[in-house]
C-alpha positions in Angstrom: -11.2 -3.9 32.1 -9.3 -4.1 29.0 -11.7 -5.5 26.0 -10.2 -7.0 22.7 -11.6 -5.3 19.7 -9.3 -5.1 17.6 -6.3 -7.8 16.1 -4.6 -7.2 12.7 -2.7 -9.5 10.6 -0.2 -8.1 8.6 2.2 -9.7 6.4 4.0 -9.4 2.8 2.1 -10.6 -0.7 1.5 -14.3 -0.5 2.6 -14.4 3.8 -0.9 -16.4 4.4 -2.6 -13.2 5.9 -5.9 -14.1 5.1 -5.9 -18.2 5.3 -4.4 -17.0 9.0 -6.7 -14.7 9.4 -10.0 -17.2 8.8 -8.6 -20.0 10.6 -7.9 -17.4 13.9 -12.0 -16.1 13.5 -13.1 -19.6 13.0 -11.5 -20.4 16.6 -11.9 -17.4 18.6 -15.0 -16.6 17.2 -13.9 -13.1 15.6 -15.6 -11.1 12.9 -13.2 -11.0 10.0 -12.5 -7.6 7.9 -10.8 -8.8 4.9 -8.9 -6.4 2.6 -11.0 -4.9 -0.3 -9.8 -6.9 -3.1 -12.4 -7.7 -5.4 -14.8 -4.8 -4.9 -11.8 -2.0 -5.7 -12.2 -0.1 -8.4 -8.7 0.4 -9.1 -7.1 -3.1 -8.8 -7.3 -3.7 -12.5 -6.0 -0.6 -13.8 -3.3 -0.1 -11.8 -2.3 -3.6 -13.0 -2.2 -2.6 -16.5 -1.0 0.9 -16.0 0.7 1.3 -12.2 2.2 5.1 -12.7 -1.1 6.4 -13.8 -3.2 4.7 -10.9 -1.0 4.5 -7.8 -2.0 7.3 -6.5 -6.3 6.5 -7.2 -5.5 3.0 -5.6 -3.3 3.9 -2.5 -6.3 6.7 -1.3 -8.7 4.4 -2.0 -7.0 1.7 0.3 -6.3 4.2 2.6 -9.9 5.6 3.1 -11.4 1.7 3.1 -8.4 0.8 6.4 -9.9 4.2 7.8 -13.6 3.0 7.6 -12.6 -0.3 8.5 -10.9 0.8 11.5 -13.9 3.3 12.7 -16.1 0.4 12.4 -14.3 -1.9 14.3 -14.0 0.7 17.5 -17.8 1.6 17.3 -19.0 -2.3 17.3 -19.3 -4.5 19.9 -17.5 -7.0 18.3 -13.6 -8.6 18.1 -12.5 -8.1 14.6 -9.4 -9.4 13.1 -8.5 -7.9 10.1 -6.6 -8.9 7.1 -4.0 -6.1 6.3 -3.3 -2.7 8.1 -3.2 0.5 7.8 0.2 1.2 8.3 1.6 -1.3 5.5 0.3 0.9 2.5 2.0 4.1 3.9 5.3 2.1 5.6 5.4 -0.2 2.6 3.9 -0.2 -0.5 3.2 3.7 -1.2 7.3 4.5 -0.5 8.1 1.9 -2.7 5.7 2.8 -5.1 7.7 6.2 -4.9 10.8 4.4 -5.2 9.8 2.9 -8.1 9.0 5.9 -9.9 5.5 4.8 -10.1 4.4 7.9 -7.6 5.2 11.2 -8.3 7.2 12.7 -4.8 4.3 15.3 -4.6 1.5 12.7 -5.0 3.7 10.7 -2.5 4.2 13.3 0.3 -0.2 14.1 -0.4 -0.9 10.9 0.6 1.5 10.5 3.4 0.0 13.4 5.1 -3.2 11.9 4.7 -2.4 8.9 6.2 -0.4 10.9 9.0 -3.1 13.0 9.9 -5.7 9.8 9.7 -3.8 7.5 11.4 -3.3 9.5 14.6 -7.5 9.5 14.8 -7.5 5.9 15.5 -5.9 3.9 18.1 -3.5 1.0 16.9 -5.3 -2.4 16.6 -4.9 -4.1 20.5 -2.5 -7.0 18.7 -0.7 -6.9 15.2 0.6 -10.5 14.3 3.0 -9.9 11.4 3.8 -12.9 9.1 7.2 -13.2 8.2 8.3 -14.9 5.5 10.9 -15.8 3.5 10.9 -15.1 -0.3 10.9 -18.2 -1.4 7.6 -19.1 0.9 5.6 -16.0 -0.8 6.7 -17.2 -4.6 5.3 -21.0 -3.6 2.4 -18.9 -2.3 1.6 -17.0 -4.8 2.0 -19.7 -7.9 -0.3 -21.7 -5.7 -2.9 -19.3 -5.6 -2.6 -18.3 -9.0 -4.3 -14.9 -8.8 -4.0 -13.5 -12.4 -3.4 -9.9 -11.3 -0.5 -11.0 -9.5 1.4 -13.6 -11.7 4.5 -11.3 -13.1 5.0 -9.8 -9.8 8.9 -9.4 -9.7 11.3 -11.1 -7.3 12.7 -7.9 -6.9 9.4 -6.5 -6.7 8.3 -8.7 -3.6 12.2 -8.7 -1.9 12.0 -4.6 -1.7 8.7 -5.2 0.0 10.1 -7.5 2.6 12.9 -5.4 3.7 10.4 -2.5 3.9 8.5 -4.8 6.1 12.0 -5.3 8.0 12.4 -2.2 8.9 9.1 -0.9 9.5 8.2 -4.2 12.1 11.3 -3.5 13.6 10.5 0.2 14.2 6.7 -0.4 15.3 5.7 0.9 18.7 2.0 1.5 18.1 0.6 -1.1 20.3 1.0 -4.2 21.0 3.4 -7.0 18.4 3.4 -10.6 17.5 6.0 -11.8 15.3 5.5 -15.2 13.5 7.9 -17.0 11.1 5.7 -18.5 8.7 9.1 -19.9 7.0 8.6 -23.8 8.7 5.1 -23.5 9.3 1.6 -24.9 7.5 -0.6 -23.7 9.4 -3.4 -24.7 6.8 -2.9 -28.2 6.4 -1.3 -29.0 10.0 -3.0 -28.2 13.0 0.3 -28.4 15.4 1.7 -25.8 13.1 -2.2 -23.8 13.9 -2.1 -25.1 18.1 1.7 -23.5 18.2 0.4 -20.2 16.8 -2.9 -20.1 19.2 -0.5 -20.9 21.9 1.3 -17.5 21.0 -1.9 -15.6 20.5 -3.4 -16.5 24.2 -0.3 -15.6 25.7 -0.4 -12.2 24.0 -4.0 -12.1 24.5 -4.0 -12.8 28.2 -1.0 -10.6 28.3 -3.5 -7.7 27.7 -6.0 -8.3 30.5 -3.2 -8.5 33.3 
């Protein structure tokens, strides 16, 4: 028999990842592995400075997804987790590297790292990815109002989404839920939440067939 360990929400900046991601534990029960945010040692600098820390801040979300992902499979837990591993090598280390704020041979380091590291762990059992339009992250973001991330670029966040684009419509890891978070509230209206837990059984109970 099949057992659930393992559900990841990914999404772009401001999708509603982690208020998703809380509100799905709180009503399956689920351990939550959030994304290392406030205990990163890089976060800051590569802020101020993003060509001299990419690199530093990309391994070090790399190696934290790795251990995150090791310690889901050994527990005896379901864990949902906010963020995966795939988004920082499909996503935001190639445009980092588009940018010109990773050099190609820091850029093709890490991405054998992660190749090599991602084929050691199996693919969470369900990936929910949050789409979302650009104007949803911006009201997202402002409403947050996360220092760090206030002159993020409208460029800067539509690059991301069509990386996201293409890399959802390429994944064939495991198992996909696609949710347009365009219409939705999920936080503040609990049809919006039901519709989505609807989705999530039927993928869920898809799995123990």
């Amino acid at each position: 028999m099949h057992t659930l360990k393992h559900i990841a929400i990914a999404g772009n900046i401001g999708a509603g990842k982690t208020t998703l991601t809380e509100l799905l534990s709180k009503h399956y029960g689920w351990e939550v592995q959030y994304e290392d945010t406030s205990t990163n040692p890089y976060l800051g600098d590569f802020y101020e400075d993003m060509q001299r820390w990419s690199f530093n801040l990309q391994i070090y979300f790399l190696n934290s997804r790795y251990q995150q992902i090791l310690d889901i499979r050994k527990g005896k837990s379901t864990v949902i987790q906010d963020r995966t591993i795939y988004e920082d090598a499909h996503i935001f280390a190639p445009n980092l590297h588009d940018m010109n704020l990773m050099s190609s041979r820091d850029f093709s380091n890490y991405y054998e790292l992660f190749r090599i590291m991602s084929s050691q762990v199996e693919p969470p059992d369900l990936l929910i990815y949050l789409k979302s339009s650009i104007p949803k992250l911006v009201h997202h973001i402002h409403t947050r109002g996360r220092e760090y991330e206030g002159n993020m670029s409208l460029d800067y966040l539509k690059k991301l989404n069509e990386r996201y684009e293409e890399w959802i419509n390429g994944y064939k890891e495991g198992n996909l839920l696609v949710i347009n978070n365009d219409n939705m509230d999920f936080k503040n209206n609990p049809e919006d939440l039901g519709s989505v837990i609807e989705k999530v059984d039927a993928e869920i109970n898809g799995l123990f067939r």
